[in-house]
MARPA-93602 format. One line per field, with one value per residue (C-alpha): z, y, x; residue number from 0. Coordinates in steps of 0.2 Angstrom, whole numbers. Layout:
BEGIN
pz: [Z:...]
py: [Y:...]
px: [X:...]
i: [NUM:...]
! end
This chain:
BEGIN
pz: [-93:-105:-97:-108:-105:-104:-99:-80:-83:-86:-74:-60:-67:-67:-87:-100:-119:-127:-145:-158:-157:-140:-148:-165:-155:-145:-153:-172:-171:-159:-157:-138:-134:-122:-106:-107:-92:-92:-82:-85:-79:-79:-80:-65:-54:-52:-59:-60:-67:-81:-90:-108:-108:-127:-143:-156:-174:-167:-150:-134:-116:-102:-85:-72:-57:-41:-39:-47:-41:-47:-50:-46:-37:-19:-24:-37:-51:-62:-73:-80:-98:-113:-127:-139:-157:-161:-163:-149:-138:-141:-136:-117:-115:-119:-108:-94:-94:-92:-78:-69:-69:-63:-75:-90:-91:-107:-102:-115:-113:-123:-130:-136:-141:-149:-142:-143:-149:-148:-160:-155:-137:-144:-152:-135:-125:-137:-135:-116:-117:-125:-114:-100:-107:-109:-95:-85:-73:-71:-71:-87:-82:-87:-103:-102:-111:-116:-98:-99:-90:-78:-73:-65:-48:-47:-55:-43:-26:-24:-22:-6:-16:-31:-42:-57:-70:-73:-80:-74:-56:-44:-34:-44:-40:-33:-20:-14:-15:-2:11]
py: [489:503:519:536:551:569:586:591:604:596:579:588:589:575:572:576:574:566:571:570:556:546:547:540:528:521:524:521:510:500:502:504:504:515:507:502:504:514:523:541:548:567:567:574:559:557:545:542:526:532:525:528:536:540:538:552:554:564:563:554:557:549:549:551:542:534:541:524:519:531:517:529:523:532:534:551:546:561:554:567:560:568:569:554:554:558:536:532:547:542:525:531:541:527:515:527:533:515:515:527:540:558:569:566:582:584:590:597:587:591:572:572:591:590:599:594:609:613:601:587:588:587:574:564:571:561:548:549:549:534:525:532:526:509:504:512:527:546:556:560:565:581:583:597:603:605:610:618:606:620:618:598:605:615:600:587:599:594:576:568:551:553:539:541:526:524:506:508:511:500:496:494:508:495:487:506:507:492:504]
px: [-354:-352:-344:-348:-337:-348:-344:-346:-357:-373:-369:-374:-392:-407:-403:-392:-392:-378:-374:-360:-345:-353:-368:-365:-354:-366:-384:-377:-363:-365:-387:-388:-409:-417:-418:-402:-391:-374:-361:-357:-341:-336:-317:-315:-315:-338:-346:-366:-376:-389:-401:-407:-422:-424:-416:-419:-412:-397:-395:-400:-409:-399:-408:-395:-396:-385:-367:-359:-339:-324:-315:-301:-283:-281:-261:-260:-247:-240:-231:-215:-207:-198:-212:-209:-214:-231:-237:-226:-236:-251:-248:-239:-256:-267:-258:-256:-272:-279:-263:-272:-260:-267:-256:-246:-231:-220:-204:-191:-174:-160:-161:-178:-181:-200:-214:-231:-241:-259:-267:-256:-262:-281:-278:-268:-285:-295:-284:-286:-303:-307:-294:-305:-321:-311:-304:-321:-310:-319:-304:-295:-277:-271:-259:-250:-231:-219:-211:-194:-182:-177:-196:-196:-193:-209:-218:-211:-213:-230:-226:-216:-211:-201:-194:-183:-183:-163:-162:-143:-148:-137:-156:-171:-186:-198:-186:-183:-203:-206:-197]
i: [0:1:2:3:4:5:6:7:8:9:10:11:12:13:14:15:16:17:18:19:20:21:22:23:24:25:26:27:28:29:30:31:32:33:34:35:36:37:38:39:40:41:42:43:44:45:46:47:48:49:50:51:52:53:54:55:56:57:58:59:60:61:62:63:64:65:66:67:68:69:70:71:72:73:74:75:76:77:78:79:80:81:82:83:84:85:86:87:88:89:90:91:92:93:94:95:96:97:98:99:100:101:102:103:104:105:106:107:108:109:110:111:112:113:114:115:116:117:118:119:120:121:122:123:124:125:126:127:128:129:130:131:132:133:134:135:136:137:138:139:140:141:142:143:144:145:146:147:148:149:150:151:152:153:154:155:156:157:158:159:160:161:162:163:164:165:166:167:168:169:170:171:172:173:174:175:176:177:178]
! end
């Protein structure tokens, strides 16, 4: 099964027109035929089945149908982590995007002082993106940083279970998670 990733505005409609990348992707590269069955997810947690309806020069008509599965866990992981280096980062947001964690935050910790800038964080959307369409989830997790360290109470406050990964612990984090 092949999951495409489209924006949420025209997912709420009877059809849509894919273009660009997905469409070069999936019509060019890969020579998907009309008639051909696939999910379309919104990255923001809907998915629908679509069919192709037409193959043009430049784009494509899917016909949406049935709401298809999220394929979404019902725990929401954010995951909080000092911004590696730019090959190691896009690595942690491919895998935990196919992890199925909801939110990816860069903190700035005196250790590990880079900050992510706007064109960085593109390029780990992208990245996230085509995890998403990967591993077959409808919820891109939100990248956002750098956060100040100061900030990590405000962006744990809305979470009741916490866990800190200290390979020095005296119990291991999923022994305290069977409680």
């Amino acid at each position: 099964m092949i999951t495409v990733l489209v924006d949420p505005g025209p997912f709420a409609g009877a059809e849509l027109e894919l273009g660009g990348v997905s469409y070069r992707h999936l019509f060019r590269a890969r020579r998907l035929p009309a008639g051909e069955t696939l999910r379309v997810a919104d990255g923001q947690g809907h998915a629908r089945w679509g069919e192709v309806a037409r193959v043009d020069r430049a784009s494509a008509l899917i016909a949406l149908g049935a709401p298809a599965p999220a394929n979404e866990a019902p725990l929401r992981l954010d995951l909080l982590v000092a911004p590696p280096r730019p090959e190691r980062a896009a690595w942690l947001v491919e895998k935990a995007t196919e992890a199925g964690v909801s939110a990816i935050r860069f903190l700035n910790t005196e250790r590990a002082p880079r900050s992510p800038g706007p064109a960085t964080l593109a390029r780990l959307r992208r990245i996230a993106s085509a995890a998403l369409e990967q591993c077959h989830r409808s919820r891109l997790p939100d990248l956002t940083g750098p956060h100040p360290w100061s900030g990590l109470d405000s962006l744990a406050a809305a979470h009741p279970a916490r866990f800190f990964l200290d390979p020095a612990a005296p119990t291991p984090a999923l022994s305290l998670a069977a409680h």
